[in-house]
Chimera marker file (.cmm) of the C-alpha trace (Angstrom):
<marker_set name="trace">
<marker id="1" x="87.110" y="109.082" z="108.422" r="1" g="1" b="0" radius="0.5"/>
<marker id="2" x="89.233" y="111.026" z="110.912" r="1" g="1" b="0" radius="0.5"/>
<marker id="3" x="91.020" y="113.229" z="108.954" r="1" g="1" b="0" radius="0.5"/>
<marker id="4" x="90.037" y="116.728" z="108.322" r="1" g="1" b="0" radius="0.5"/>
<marker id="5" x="90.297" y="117.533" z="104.353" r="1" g="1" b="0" radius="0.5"/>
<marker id="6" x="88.388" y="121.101" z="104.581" r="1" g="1" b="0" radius="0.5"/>
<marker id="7" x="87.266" y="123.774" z="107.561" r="1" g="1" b="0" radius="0.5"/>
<marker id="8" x="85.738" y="126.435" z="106.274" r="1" g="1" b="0" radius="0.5"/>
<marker id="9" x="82.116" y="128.466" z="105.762" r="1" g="1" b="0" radius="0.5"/>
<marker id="10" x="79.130" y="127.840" z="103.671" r="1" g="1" b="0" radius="0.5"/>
<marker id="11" x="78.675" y="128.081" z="100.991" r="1" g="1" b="0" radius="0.5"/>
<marker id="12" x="81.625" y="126.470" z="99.852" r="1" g="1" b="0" radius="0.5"/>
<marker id="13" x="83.229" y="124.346" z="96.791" r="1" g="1" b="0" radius="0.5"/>
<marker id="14" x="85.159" y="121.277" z="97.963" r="1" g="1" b="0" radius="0.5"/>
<marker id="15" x="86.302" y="118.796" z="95.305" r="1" g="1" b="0" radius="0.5"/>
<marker id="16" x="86.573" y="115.305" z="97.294" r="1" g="1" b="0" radius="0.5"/>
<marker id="17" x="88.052" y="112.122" z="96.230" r="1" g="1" b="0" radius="0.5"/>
<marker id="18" x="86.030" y="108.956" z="95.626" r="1" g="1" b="0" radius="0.5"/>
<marker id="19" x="88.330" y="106.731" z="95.924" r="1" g="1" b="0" radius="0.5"/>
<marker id="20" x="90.980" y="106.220" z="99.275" r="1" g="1" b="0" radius="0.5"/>
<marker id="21" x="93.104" y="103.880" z="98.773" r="1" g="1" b="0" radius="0.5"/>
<marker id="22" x="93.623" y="101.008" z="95.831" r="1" g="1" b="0" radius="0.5"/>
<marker id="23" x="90.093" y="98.836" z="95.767" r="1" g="1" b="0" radius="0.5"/>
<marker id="24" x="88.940" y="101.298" z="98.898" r="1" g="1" b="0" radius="0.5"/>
<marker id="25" x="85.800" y="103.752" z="98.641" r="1" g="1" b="0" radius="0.5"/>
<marker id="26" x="86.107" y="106.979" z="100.886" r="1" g="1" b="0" radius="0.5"/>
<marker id="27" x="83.537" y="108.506" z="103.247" r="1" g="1" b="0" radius="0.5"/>
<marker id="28" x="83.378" y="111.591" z="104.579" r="1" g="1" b="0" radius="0.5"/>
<marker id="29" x="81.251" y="112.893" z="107.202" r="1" g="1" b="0" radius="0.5"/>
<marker id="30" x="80.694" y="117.263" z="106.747" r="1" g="1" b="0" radius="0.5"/>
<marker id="31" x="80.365" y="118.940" z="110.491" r="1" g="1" b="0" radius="0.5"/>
<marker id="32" x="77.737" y="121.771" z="110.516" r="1" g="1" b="0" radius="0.5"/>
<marker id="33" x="78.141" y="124.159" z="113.261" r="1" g="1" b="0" radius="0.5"/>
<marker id="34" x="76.833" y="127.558" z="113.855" r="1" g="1" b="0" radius="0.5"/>
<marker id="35" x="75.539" y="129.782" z="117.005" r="1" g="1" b="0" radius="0.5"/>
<marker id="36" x="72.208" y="129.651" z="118.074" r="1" g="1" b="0" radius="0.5"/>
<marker id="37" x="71.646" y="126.302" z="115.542" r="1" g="1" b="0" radius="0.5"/>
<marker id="38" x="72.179" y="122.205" z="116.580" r="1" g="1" b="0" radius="0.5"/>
<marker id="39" x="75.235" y="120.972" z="115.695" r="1" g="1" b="0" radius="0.5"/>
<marker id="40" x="74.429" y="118.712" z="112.490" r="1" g="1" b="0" radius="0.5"/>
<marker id="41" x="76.330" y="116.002" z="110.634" r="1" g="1" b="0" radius="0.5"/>
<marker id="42" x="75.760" y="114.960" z="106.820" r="1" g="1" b="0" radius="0.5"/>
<marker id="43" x="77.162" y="111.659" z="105.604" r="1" g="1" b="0" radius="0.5"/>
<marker id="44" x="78.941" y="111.781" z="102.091" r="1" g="1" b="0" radius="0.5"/>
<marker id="45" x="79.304" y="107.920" z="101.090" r="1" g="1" b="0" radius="0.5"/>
<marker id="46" x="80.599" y="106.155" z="97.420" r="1" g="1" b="0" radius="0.5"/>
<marker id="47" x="79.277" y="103.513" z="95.086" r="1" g="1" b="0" radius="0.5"/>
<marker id="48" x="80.506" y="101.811" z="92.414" r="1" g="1" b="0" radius="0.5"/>
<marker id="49" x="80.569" y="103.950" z="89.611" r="1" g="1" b="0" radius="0.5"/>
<marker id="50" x="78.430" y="102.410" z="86.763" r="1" g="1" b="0" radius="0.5"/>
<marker id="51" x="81.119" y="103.681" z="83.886" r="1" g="1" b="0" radius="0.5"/>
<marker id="52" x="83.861" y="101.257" z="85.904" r="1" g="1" b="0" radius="0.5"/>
<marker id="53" x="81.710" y="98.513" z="84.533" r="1" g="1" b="0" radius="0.5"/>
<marker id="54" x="81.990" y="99.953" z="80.811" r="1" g="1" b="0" radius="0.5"/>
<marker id="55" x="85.662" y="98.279" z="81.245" r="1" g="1" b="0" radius="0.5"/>
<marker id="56" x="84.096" y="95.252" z="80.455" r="1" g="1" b="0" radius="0.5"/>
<marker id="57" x="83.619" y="96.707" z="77.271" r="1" g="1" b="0" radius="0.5"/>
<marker id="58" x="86.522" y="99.714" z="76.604" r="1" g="1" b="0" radius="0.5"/>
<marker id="59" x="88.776" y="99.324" z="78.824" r="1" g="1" b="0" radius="0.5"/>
<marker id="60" x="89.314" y="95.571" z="79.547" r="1" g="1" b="0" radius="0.5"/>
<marker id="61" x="90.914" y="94.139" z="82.629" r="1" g="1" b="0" radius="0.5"/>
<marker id="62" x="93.834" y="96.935" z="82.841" r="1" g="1" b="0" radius="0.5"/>
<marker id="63" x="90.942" y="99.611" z="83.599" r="1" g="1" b="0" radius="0.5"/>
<marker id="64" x="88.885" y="97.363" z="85.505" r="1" g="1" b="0" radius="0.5"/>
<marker id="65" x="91.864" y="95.918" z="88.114" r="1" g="1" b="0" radius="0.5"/>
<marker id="66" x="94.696" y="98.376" z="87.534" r="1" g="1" b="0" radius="0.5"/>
<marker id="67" x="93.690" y="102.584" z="86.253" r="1" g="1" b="0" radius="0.5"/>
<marker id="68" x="90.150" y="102.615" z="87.935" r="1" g="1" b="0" radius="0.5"/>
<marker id="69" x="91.090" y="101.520" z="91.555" r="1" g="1" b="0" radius="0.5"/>
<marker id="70" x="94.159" y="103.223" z="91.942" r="1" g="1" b="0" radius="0.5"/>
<marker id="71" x="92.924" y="106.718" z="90.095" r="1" g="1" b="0" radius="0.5"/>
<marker id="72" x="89.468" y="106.640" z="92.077" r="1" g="1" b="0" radius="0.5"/>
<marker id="73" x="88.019" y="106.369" z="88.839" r="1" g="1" b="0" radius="0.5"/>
<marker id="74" x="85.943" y="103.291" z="90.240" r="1" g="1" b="0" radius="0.5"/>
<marker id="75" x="83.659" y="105.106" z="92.941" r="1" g="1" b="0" radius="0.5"/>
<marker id="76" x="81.357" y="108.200" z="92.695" r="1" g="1" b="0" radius="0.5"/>
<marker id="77" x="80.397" y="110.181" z="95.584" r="1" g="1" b="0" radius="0.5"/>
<marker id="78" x="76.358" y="109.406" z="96.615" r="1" g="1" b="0" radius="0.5"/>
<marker id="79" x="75.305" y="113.127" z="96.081" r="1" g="1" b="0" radius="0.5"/>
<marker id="80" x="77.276" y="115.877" z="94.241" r="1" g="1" b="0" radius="0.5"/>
<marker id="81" x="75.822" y="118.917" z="96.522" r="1" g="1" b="0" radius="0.5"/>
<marker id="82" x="74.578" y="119.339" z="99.990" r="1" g="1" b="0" radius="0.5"/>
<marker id="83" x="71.477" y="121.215" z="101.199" r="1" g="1" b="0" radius="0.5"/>
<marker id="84" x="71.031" y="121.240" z="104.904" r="1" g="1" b="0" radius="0.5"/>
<marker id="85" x="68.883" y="123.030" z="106.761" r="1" g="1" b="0" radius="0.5"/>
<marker id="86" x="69.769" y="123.406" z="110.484" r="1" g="1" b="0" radius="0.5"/>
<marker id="87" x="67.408" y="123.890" z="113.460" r="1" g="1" b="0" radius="0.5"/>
<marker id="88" x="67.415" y="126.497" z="116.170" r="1" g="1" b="0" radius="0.5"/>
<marker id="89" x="68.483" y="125.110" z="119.060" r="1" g="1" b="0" radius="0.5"/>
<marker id="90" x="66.184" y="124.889" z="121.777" r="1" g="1" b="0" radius="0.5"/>
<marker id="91" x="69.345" y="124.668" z="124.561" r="1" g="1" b="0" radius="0.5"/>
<marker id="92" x="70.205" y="127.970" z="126.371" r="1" g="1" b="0" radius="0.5"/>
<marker id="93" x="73.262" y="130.352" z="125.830" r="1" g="1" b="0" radius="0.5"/>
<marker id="94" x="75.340" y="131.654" z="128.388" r="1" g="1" b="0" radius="0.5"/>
<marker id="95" x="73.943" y="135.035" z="127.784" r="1" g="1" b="0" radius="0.5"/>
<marker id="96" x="70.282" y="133.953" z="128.111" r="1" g="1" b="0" radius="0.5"/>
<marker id="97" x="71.509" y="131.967" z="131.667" r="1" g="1" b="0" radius="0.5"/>
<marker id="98" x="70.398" y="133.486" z="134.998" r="1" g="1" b="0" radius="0.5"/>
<marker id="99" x="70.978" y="133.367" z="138.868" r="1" g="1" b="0" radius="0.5"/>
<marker id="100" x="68.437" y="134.380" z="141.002" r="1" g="1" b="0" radius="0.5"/>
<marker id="101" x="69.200" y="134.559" z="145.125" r="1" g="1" b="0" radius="0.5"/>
<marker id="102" x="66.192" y="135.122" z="147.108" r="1" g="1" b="0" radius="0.5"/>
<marker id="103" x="66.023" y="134.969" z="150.981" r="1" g="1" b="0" radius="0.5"/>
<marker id="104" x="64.112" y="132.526" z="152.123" r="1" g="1" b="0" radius="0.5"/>
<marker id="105" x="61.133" y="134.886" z="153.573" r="1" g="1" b="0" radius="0.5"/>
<marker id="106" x="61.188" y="136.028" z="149.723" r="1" g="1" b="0" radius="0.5"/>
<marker id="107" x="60.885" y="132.609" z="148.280" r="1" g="1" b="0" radius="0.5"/>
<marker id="108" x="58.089" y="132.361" z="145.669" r="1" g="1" b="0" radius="0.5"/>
<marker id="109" x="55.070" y="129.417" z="147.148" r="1" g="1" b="0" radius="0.5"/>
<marker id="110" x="56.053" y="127.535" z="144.183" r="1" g="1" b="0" radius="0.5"/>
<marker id="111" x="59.800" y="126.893" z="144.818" r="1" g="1" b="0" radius="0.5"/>
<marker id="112" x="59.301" y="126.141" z="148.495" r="1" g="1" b="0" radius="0.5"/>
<marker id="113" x="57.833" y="122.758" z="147.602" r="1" g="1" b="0" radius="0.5"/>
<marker id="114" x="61.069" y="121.990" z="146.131" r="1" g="1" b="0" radius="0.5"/>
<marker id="115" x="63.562" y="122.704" z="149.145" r="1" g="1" b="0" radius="0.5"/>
<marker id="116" x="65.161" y="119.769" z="151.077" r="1" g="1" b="0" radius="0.5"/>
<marker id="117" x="66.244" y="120.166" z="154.971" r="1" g="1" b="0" radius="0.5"/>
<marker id="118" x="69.566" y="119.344" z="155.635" r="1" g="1" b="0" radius="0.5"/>
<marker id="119" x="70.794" y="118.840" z="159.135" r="1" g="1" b="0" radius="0.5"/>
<link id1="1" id2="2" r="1" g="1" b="0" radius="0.2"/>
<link id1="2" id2="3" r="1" g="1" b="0" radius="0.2"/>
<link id1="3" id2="4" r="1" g="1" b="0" radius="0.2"/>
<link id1="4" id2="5" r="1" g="1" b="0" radius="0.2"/>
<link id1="5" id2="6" r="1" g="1" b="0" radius="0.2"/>
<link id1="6" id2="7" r="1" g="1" b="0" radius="0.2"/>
<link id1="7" id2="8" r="1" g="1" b="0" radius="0.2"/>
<link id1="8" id2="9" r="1" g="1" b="0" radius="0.2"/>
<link id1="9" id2="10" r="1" g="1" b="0" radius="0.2"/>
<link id1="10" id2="11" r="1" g="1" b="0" radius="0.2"/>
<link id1="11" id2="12" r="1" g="1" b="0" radius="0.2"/>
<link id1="12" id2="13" r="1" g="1" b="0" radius="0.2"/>
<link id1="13" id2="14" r="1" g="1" b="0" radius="0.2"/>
<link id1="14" id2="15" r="1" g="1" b="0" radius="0.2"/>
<link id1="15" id2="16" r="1" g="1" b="0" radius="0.2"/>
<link id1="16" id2="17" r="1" g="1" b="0" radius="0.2"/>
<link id1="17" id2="18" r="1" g="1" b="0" radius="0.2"/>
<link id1="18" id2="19" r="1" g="1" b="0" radius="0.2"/>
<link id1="19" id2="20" r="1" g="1" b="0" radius="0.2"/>
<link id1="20" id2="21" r="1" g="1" b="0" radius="0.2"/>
<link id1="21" id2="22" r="1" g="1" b="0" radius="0.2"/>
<link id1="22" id2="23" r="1" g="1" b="0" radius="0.2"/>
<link id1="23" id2="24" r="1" g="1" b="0" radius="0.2"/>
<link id1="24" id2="25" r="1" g="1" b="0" radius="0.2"/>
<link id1="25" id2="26" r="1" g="1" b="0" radius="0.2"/>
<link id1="26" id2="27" r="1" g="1" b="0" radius="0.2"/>
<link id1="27" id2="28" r="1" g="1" b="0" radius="0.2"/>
<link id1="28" id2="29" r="1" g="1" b="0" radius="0.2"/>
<link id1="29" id2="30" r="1" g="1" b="0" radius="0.2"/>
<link id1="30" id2="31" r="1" g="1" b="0" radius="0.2"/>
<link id1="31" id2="32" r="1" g="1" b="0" radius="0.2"/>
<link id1="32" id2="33" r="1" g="1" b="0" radius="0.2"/>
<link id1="33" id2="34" r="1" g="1" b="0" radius="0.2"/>
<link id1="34" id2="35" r="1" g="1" b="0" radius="0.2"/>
<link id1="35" id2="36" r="1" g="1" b="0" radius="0.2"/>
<link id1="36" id2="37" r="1" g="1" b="0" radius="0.2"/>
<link id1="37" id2="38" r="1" g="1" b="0" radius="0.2"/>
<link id1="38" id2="39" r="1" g="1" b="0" radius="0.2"/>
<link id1="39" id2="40" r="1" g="1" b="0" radius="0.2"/>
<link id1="40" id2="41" r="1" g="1" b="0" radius="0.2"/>
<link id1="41" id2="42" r="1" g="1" b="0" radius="0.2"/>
<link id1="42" id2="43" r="1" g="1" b="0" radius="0.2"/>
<link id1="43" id2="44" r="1" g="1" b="0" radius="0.2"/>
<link id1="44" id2="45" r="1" g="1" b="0" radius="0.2"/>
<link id1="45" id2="46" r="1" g="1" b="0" radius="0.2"/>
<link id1="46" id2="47" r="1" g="1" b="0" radius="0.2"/>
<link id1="47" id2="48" r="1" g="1" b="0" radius="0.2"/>
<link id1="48" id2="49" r="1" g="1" b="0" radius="0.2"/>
<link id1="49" id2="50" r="1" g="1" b="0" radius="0.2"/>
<link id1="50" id2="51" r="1" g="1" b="0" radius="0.2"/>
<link id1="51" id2="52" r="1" g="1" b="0" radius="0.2"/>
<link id1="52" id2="53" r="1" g="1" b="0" radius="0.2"/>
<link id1="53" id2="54" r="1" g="1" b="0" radius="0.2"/>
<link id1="54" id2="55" r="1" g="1" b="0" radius="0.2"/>
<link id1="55" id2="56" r="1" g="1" b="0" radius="0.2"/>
<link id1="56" id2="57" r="1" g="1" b="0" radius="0.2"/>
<link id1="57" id2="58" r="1" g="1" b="0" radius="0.2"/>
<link id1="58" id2="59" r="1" g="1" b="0" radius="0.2"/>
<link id1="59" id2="60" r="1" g="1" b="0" radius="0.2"/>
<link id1="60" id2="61" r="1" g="1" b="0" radius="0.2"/>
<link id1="61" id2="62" r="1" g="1" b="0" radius="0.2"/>
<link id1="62" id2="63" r="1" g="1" b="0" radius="0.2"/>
<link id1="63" id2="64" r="1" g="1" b="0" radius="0.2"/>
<link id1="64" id2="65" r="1" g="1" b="0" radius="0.2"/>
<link id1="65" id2="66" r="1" g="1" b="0" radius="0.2"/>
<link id1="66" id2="67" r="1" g="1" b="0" radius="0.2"/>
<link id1="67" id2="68" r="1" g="1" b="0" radius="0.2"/>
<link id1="68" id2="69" r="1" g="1" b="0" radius="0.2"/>
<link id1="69" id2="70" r="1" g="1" b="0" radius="0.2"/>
<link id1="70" id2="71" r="1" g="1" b="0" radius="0.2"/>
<link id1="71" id2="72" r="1" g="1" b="0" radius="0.2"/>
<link id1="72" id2="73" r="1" g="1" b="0" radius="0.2"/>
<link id1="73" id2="74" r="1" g="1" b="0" radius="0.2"/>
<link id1="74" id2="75" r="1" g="1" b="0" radius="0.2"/>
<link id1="75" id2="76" r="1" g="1" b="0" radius="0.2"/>
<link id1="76" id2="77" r="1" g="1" b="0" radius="0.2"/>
<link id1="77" id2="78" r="1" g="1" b="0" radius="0.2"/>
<link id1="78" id2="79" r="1" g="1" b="0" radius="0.2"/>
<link id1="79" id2="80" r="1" g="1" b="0" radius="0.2"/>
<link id1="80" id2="81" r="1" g="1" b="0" radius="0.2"/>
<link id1="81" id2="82" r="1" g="1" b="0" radius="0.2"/>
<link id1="82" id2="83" r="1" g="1" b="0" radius="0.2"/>
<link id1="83" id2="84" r="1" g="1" b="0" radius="0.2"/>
<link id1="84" id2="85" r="1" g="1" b="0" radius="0.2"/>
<link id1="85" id2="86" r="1" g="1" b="0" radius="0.2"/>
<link id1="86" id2="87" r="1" g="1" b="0" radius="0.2"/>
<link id1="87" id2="88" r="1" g="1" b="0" radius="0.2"/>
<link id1="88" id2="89" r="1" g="1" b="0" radius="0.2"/>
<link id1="89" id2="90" r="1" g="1" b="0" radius="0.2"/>
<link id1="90" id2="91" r="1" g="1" b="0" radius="0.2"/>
<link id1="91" id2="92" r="1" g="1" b="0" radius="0.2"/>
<link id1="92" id2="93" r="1" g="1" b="0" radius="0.2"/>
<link id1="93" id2="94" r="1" g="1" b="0" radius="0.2"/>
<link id1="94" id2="95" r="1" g="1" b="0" radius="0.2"/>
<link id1="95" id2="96" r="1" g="1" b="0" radius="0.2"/>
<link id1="96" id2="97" r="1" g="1" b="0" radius="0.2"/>
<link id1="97" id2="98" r="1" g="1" b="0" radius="0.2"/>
<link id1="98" id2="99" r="1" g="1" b="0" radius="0.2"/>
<link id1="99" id2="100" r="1" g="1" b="0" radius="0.2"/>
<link id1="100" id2="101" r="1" g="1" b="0" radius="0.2"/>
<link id1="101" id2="102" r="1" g="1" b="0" radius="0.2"/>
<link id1="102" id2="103" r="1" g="1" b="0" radius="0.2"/>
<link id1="103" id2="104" r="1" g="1" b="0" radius="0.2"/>
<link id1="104" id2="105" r="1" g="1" b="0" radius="0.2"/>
<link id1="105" id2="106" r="1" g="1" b="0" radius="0.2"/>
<link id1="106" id2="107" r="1" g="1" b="0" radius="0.2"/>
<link id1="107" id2="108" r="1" g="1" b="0" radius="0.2"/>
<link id1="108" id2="109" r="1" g="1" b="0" radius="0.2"/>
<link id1="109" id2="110" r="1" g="1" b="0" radius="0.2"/>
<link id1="110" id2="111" r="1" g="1" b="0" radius="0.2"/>
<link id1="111" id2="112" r="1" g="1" b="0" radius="0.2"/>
<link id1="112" id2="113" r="1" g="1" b="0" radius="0.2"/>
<link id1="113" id2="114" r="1" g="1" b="0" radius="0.2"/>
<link id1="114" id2="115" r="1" g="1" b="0" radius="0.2"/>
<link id1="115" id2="116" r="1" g="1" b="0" radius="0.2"/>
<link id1="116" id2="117" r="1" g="1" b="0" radius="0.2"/>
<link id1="117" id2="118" r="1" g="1" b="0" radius="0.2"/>
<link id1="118" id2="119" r="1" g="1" b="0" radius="0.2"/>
</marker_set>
């Protein structure tokens, strides 16, 4: 993880590699972001794929130690689409942010019990 392989908008097509580096499954992690929403991550992992075990039978050791781990062949992504659903966030905007400066003879009762004296 680290390095970004696609920025973009949804809904999108991204083909992504199973397989890093020689005998080394990838993971990805896809970055949801959009205004007025929570930020949200979804985790794309690998597994063994079961046809890398079919080299037992087809394609011997060569496709089992040599063309499945260095093609990628020999992982599968966990989940082939993504469906997220992303929450409105609850935190404010900078538009919906305020100031209010009242004189203290027009402080409201309520915020009064909230001042501190300082000498």
């Amino acid at each position: 993880m680290g390095v970004e392989v696609y920025k973009g908008s949804t809904p999108a097509t991204v083909m992504l590699a199973s397989g890093s580096t020689y005998f080394k499954k990838e993971l990805y992690k896809i970055h949801f972001k959009m205004a007025g929403y929570d930020d949200h991550d979804a985790i794309v992992e690998c597994h063994v794929n079961g046809w890398y075990w079919g080299n037992l039978i087809f394609g011997g050791a060569i496709g089992m130690l040599i063309v499945d781990p260095a093609t990628g062949a020999m992982y599968a992504l966990d989940r082939e689409v993504i469906i997220e659903t992303m929450s409105k966030s609850t935190a404010s905007t900078t538009s919906e942010r305020k100031l209010n400066v009242y004189s203290l003879n027009d402080l409201p009762q309520e915020f009064r019990t909230h001042l501190i004296k300082i000498n």
